[in-house]
C-alpha positions as CSV (number, residue, x, y, z in Angstrom):
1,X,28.3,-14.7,27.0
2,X,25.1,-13.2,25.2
3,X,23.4,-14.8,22.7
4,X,22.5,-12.3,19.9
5,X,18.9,-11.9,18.7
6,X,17.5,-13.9,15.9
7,X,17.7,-12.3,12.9
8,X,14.4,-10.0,12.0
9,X,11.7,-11.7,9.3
10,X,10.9,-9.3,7.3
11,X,7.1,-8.8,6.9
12,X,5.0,-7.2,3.6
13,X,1.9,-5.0,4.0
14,X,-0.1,-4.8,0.8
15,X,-3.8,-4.0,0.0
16,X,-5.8,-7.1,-1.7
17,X,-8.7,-5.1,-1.7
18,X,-6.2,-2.5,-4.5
19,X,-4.7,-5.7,-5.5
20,X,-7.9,-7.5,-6.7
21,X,-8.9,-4.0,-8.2
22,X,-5.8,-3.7,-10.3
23,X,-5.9,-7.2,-11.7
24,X,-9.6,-6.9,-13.0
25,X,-9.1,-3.3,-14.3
26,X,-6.0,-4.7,-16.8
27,X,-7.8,-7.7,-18.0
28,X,-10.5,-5.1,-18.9
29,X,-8.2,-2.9,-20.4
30,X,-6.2,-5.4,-22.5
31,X,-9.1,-6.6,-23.7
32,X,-10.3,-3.9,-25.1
33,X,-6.7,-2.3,-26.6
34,X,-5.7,-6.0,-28.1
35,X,-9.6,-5.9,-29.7
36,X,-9.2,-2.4,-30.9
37,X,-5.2,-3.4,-32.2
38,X,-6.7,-6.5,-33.8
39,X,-9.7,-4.8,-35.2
40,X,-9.2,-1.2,-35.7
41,X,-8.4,0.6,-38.9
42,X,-6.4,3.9,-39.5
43,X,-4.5,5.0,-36.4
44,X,-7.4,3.7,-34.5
45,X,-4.4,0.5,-33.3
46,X,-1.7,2.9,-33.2
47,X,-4.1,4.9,-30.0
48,X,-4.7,1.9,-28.8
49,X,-1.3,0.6,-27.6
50,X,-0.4,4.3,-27.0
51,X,-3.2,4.1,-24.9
52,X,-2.1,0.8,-23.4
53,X,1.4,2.1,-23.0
54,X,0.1,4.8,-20.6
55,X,-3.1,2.9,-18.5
56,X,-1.0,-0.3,-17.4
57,X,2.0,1.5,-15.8
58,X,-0.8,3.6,-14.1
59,X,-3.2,1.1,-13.2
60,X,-0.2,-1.2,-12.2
61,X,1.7,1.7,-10.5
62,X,-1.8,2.2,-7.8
63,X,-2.8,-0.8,-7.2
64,X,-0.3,-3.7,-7.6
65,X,3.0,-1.8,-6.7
66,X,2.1,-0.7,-3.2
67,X,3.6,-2.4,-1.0
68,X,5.4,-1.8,2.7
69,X,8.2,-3.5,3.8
70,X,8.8,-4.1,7.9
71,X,12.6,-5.1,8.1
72,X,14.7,-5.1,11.5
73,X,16.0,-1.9,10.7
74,X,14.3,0.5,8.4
75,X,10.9,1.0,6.6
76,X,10.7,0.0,2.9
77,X,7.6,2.1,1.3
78,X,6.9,1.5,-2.3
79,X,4.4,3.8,-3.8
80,X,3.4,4.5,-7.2
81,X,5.5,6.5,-8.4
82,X,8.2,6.2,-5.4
83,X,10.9,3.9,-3.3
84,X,11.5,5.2,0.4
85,X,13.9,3.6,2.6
86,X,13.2,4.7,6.1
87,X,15.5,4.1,8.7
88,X,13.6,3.2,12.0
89,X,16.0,6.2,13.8
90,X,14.8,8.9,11.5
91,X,11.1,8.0,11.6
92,X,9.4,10.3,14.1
93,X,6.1,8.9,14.4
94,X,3.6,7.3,12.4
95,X,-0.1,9.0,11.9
96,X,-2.9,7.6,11.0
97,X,-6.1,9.8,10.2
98,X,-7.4,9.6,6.4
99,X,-4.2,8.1,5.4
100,X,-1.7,6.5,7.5
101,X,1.6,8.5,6.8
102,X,5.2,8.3,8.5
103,X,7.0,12.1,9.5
104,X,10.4,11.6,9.9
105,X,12.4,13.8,12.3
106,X,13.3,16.2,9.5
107,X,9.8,17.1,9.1
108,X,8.9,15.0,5.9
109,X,5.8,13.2,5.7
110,X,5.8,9.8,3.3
111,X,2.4,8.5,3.0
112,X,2.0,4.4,3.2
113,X,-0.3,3.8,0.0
114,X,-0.3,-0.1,0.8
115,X,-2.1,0.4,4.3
116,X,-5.0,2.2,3.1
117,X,-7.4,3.9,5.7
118,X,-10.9,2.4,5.6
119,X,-13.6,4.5,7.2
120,X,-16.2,1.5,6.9
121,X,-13.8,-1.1,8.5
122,X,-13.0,1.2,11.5
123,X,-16.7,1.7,11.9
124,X,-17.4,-1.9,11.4
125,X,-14.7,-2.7,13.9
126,X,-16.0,0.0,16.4
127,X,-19.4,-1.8,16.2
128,X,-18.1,-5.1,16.8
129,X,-15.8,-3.9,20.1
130,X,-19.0,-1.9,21.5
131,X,-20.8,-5.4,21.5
132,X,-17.7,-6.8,22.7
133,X,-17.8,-4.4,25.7
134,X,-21.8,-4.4,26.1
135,X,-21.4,-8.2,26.4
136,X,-18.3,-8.3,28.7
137,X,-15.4,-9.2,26.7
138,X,-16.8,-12.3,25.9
139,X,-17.9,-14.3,22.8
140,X,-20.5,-12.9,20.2
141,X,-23.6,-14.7,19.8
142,X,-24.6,-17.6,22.0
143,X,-24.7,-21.7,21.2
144,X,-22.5,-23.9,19.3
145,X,-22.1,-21.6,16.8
146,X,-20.8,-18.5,18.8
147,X,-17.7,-16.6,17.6
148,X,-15.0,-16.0,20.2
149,X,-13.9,-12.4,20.1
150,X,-10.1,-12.2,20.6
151,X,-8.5,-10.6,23.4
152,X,-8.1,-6.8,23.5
153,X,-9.8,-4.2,21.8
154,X,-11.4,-4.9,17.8
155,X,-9.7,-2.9,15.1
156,X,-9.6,-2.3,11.5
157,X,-6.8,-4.5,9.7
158,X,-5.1,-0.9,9.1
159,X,-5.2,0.0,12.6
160,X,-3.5,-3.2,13.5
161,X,-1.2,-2.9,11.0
162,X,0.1,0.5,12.3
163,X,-0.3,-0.1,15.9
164,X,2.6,-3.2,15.1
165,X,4.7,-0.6,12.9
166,X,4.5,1.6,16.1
167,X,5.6,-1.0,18.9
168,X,8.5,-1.8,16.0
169,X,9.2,2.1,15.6
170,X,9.6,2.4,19.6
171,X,11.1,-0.7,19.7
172,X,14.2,0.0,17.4
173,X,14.3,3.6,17.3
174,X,17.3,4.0,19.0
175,X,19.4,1.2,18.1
176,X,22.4,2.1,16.5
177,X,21.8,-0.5,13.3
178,X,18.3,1.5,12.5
179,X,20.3,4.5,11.8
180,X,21.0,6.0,8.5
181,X,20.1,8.6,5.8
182,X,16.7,8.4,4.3
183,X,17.1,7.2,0.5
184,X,13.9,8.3,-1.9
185,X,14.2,6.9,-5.2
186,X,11.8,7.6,-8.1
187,X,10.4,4.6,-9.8
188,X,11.7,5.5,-13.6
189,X,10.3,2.2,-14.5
190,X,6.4,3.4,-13.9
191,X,7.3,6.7,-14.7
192,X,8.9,6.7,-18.1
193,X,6.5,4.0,-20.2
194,X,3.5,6.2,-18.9
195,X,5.2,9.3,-20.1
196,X,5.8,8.3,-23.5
197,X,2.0,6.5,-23.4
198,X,1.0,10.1,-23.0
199,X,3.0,12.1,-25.0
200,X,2.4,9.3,-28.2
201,X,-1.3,9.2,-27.6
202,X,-1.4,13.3,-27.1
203,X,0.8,13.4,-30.4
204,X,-1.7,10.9,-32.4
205,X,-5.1,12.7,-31.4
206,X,-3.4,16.1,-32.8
207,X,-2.2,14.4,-36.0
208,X,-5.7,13.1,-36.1
């Protein structure tokens, strides 16, 4: 009798460099619209929250929404504007280049906005693994307060991050549970507040 493999814990790729970005970039612009609702005269509040109405989903929608989801079975992207259930069987590879992007056997490409490419941290990490080599594999620095450089080549946090969705993809690719349609759903709920933001705010600056 075979014992069945544990269950899958799904993991969550997000960016807290966007993250971090998107929280100080609403403070900022809440501050300002409540100031200018509090304190404005005319239709100066009215632009204002029109204005709000359209920035947050925005802000909100590139920087806090991203977000990848690594499950057993299938790839759940959430991008700004759009939910993409991938299904580990119809993913055919996964690219990384100025963006790291899945294509699918059907030819689509998805693009993952939470794992952002960063040109610096590849450079910074190809610095660190040619010290690495020059110095053997082993630690960096010398004395007590040497840092130990971890097995195996140094790579950006990106990099990593694919290279595991790649041993997952190759891993689960042809199972029969990682089957399936892929499902793209658009996010209504980012969408339609900055719609009507936009339309409101268009609407008040022609009314004047």
């Amino acid at each position: 009798m075979t014992t069945p493999d544990p269950q899958y814990k799904e993991r969550v790729h997000r960016s807290a460099a966007a993250i971090a970005g998107g929280v100080l970039l609403l403070g900022i612009a809440c501050w300002l619209g409540v100031d200018a609702i509090a304190a404005g005269k005319g239709s100066t509040p009215w632009r204002a929250l029109a204005a709000l109405l359209l920035v947050v989903p925005l802000v909100t929608a590139f920087t806090l929404r991203p977000a990848v989801f690594v499950g057993q079975d299938r790839l759940r992207v959430r991008n700004p504007f759009r939910i993409i259930l991938l299904p580990w069987g119809q993913i055919e590879t996964l690219r990384s280049g100025y963006s790291n992007e899945a294509l699918t056997k059907s030819g689509a490409k998805f693009q993952l906005w939470a794992i952002p490419v960063s040109l610096r941290a590849r450079n910074k990490a190809a610095r660190r693994e040619a010290r690495r080599v020059a110095q053997g594999g082993g630690p960096l620095g010398v004395g007590s307060g040497a840092r130990a450089v971890p097995d195996g080549p140094v790579r950006a946090e990106s990099d990593r991050a694919m290279d595991e969705l790649r041993e997952l993809l190759e891993a689960r690719g042809a199972e029969e549970s990682a089957q399936g349609e892929i499902v793209v759903r658009w996010a209504y709920e980012v969408v339609g507040p900055a719609v009507a933001g936009a339309v409101l705010l268009g609407i008040l600056l022609v009314v004047g």
